[in-house]
N, C-alpha and C positions, 0 to 999 in steps of 0.2 A: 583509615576506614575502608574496606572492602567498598570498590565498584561495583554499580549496580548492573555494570552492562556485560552484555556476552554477545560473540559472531554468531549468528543464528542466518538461517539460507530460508527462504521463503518460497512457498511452490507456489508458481505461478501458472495452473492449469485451467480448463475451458468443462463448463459443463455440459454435458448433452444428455439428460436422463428421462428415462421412461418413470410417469406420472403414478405416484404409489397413495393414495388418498382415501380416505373415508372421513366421516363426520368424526370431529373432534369432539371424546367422551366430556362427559362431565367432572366435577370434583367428586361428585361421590362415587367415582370409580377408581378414585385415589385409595386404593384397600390395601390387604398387606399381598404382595409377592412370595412371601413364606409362610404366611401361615398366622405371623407372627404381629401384625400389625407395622411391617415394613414395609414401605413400597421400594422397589427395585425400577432406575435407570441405566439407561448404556449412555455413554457419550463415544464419538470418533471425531476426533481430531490430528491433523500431520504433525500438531507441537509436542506432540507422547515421547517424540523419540521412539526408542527402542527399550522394551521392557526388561529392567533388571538393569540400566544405566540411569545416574542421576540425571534427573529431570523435576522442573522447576512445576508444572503443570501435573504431571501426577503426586508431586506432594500436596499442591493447593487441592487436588482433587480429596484426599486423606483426611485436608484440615477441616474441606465441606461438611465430610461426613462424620466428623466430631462435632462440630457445628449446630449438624445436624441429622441427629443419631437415628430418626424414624425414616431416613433416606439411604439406600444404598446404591453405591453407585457403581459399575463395571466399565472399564475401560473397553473397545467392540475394537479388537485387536483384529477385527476380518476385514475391515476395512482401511487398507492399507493402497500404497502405490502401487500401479498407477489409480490414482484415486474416482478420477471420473469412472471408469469401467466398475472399479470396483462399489462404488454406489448405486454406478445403476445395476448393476448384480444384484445390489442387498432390495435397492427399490421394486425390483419386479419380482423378486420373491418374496414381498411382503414383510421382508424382514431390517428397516432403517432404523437405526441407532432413534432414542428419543431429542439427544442433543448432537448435532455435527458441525461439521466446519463447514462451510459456505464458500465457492467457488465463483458461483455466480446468480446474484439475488434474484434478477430478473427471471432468469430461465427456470429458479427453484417456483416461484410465483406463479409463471407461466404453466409447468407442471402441476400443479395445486400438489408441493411439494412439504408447503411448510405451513407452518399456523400461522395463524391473524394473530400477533399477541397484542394488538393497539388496545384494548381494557386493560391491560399488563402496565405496558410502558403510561399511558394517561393517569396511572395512579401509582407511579415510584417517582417518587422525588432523586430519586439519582439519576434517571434516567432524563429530568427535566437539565441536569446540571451536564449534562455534553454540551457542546458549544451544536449553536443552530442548525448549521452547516451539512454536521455531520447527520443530524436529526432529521433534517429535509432533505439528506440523499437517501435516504433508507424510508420513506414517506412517501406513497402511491396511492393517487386519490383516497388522500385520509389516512391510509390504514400502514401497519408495520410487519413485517413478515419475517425482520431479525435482529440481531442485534451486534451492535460490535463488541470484538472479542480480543483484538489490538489497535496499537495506531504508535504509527511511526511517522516522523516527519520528513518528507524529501527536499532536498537542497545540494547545496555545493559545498566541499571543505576545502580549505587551503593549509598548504602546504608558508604557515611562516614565515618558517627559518629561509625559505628559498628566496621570496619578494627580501626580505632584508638583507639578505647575503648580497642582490641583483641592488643595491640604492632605491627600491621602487614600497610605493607605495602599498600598504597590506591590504588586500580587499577585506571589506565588512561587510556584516547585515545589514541590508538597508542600502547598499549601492546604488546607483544611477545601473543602467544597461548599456550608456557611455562607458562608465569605468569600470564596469565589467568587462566589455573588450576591448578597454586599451590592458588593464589587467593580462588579460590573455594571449594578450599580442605582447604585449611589451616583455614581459617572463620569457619566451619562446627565443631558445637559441640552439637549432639541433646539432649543428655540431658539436656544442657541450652538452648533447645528451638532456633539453633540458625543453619541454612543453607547454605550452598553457593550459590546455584542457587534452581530459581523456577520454570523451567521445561530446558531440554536439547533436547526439540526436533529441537529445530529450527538448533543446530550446524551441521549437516551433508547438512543442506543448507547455513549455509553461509561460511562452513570453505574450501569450493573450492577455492572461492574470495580470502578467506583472505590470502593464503599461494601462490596462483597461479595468477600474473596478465592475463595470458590466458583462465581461469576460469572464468564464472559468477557464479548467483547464482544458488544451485544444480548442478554446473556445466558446468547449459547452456550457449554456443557458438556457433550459427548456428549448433545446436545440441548437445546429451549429453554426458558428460564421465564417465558414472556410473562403470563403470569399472578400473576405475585412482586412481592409488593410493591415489590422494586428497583425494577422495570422502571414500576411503574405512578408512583412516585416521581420517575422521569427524566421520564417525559412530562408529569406535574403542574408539575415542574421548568422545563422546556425551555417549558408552558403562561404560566406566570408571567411567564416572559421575553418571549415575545411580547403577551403580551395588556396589557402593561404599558406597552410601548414602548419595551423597552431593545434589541430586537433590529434592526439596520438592515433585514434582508431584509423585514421584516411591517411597518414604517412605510408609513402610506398618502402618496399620491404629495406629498400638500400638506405633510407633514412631511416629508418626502426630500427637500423644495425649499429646505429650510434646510441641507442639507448641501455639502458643497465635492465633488464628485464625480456623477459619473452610472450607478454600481455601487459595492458595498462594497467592491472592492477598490480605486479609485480614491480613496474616502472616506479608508478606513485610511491610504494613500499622502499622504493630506494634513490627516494626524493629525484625523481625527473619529469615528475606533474604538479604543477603549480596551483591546479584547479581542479576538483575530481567530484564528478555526479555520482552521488549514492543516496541513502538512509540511514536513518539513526539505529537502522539495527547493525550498521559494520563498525559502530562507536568500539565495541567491545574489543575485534582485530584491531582497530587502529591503537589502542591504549594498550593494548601487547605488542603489537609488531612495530609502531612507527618511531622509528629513532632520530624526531625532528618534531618540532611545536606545531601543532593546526588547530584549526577550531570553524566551526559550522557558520557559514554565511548564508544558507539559506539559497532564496532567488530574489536579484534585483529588485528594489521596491521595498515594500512593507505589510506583502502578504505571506502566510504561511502556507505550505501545502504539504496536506497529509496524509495517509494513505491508513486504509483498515482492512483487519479480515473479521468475517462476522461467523455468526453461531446462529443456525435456523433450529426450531424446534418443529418433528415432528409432524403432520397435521394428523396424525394417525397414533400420538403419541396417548396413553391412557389416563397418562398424568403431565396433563399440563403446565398445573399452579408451579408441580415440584419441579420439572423442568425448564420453567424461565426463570425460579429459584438458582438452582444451578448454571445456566448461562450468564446470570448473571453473574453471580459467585466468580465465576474462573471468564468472566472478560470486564465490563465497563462499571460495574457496583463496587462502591467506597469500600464495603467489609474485607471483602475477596481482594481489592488490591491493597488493602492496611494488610492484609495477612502476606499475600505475595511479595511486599517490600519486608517484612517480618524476618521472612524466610530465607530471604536471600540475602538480607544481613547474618543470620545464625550458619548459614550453610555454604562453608568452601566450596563446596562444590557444585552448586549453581547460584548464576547471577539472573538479574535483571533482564529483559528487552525491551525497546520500545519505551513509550512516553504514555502519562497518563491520560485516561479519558475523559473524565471527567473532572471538572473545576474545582472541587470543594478543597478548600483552602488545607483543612488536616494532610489530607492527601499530596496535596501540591508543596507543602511545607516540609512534608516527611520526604518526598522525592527528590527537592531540589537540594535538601541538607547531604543529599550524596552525589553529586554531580556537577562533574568541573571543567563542564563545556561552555563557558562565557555567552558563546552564538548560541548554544541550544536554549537556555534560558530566556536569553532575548526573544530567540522567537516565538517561544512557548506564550509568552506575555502578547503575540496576537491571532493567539487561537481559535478565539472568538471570529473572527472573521477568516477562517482558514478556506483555501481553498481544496477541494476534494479531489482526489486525484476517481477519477469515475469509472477505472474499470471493472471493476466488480457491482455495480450498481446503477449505474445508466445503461437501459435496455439498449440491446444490438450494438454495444460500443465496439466489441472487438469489428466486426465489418466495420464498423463506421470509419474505425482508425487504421484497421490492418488489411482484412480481408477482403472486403469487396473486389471483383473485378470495376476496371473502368473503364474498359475497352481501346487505352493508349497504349500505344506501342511501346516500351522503354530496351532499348539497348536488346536482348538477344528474349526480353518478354514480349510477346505477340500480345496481350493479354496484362497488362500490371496490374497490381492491386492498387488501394489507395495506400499502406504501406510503400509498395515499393515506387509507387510514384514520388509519394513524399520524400522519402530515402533519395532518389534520382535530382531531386530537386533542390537538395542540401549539397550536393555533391557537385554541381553546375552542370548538369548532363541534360536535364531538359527545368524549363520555364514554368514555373509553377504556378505564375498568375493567369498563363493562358490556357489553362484548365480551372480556372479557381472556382468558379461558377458553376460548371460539370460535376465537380468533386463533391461541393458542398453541397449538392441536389442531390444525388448520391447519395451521402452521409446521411442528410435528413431523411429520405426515406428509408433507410436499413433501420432508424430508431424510432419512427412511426410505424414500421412493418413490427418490429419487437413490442412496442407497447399494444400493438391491437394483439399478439398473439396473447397479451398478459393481459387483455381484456380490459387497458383501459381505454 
């Protein structure tokens, strides 16, 4: 049976647009675009590819408008990378796609950039069937401004065949964060080319979750606790790891010269990473390239954490109804993804990405009958309770997590950020608890500066 999944590369860009807005028309300005009693949409989105190669997204785009034949829809091919400039081009000439892809909720909001579709969502029952999570990251005082348009889950994969070659135990979903790094430790033997993890930064963001159900990721809970001993435990955590030499990214170059590759992902690809932080969107490469058993363990504990991109409509769009019609279509509505698993059983030539969004059992039945990842399954079954990875929808994250300065000096920065502090801190170069306090003072106010600019 054809694989549902494909290597797919996700942009991960910053938005900064000038405010394109007017009153959003009514339905009866839903008339025809030709004449003809059609109304005409544009959508832009980065999942197009490039027009005239198979793509999974403009066939779902095709099936819509068989679907739905009073609707026409145009792909807005001008809106291309680099993407932020180029929207805010189309924004200040009045000219934004009705449907796009979403970089960053807040800052669309903040710009009175997108519609209110909460009358939309409060009356689709598909929309009820997302798990909570996801529903109250996208939920600002009451109201909803988009909607998801993927969701993939982040975690760790291992590498099998390599713990049973080594007599050691296989890391599962569901581990302790004991057995996670003896796992890592124990696997690691560089002279045989052979590592436990391939980079440790991401632990001091998800080991809030995994040890604290009051915790999200980095933290966040209607604000952060960078000062909690969770937090200061991930990074002493994520310290160990490096300083130790279990992580490939921190090997200095004379120790990376024993490995079979010339980046961690190359390494892993030729079994000399035991443990490997990604997404369920590189399932696809690993089921083509990996010549060794793995399968998804997720993060320590029994939470899931997932990540989305979303689809804003509009606020200047003429046709509303028809436009969250079609976002819904081509991201989180039951029809559009019965049709997009459809498709990508009928057509070699694209697959699958990513996990579904919504619960409804048809959907969840027809997805999981193609899919032969043990871990991803399991952890799909706690999705309900998923934790959100909040870049794209907690206001002022990016400062909060990367950018801000903090006025610490670290190594030849007069100047670090909270990025490069936290980085410094993983690495055992400077003491993270003795700014913990400074930091997360900090962090809350860059996301209380972003919510007032969004006017909550």
């Amino acid at each position: 049976m054809k694989k549902w999944f494909s290597l797919v590369t996700l942009l991960t860009v910053f938005t900064l647009l000038a405010a394109c807005s007017s009153d959003s028309s009514s339905e009866s300005k839903e008339s025809s675009d030709s004449g003809e009693g059609e109304i005409t949409l544009s959508i832009a989105s980065w999942s197009f590819g490039t027009e005239g190669e198979p793509n999974l997204n403009r066939m779902l785009v095709e099936a819509f408008m068989k679907e739905h034949p009073d609707i026409n829809v145009k792909i807005d091919e001008s809106i291309a990378d680099p993407w932020q400039e180029s929207l805010a081009s189309a924004a200040s000439a009045g000219e934004m796609p009705d449907v796009f892809s979403l970089t960053n909720v807040p800052t669309a909001i903040a710009n009175d950039w997108t519609l209110d579709v909460t009358k939309y969502v409060e009356a689709d029952e598909d929309y009820k069937l997302l798990p909570k999570s996801v529903r109250e990251a996208i939920t600002y005082n009451g109201k909803v401004y988009s909607v998801p348009s993927s969701q993939h889950i982040l975690g760790y994969f291992v590498n099998k065949d390599l713990f049973a070659q080594a007599n050691l135990d296989v890391p599962y979903l569901g581990m302790s964060v004991e057995e996670f790094e003896s796992a890592v430790s124990n696997i690691t033997n560089i002279n045989q080319g052979v590592i436990g993890l391939n980079e440790a930064n991401a632990i001091p963001e998800w080991y809030p979750a995994a040890v604290s159900k009051d915790l999200g990721w980095y933290t966040f809970h209607d604000g952060y606790s960078l000062d909690s001993k969770e937090f200061i435990n991930g990074i002493e955590l994520a310290k160990r790891i490096n300083t130790n030499g279990y992580s490939y990214a921190t090997l200095t170059e004379d120790d990376k010269a024993n490995f079979n590759g010339k980046n961690g992902n190359e390494v892993w690809f030729n079994s000399g990473v035991g443990i490997k932080w990604d997404g369920t969107w590189a399932i696809g490469g690993y089921e083509q390239n990996a010549d060794f058993e793995w399968d998804f363990i997720g993060i320590p504990g029994d939470r899931t954490v997932v990540t989305h991109d979303y689809f804003g409509i509009s606020s200047s769009t003429e046709h509303p109804e028809a436009a969250y019609k079609l976002a819904k279509w081509m991201g989180f509505g039951k029809d559009g993804y019965m049709k997009r698993m459809e498709i990508a059983e009928k057509e070699e030539a694209v697959s699958l990405s990513g996990v579904p969004l919504i619960t409804d059992q048809e959907v969840l039945d027809t997805y999981f009958e193609n899919v032969d990842v043990p871990g991803l399954v399991e952890a799909y079954k706690n999705i309900e309770n998923a934790v959100v990875e909040p870049f794209k929808t907690t206001p002022g994250y990016g400062q909060s997590r990367w950018e801000a300065p903090t006025g610490v000096s670290v190594g030849d920065k007069a100047n670090a950020t909270i990025g490069e502090l936290i980085n410094a801190s993983t690495q055992g170069k400077v003491k993270f608890e003795n700014y913990a306090k400074q930091i997360n003072e900090l962090a809350n106010k860059k996301y209380q500066e972003a919510l007032e600019a969004m006017g909550q």
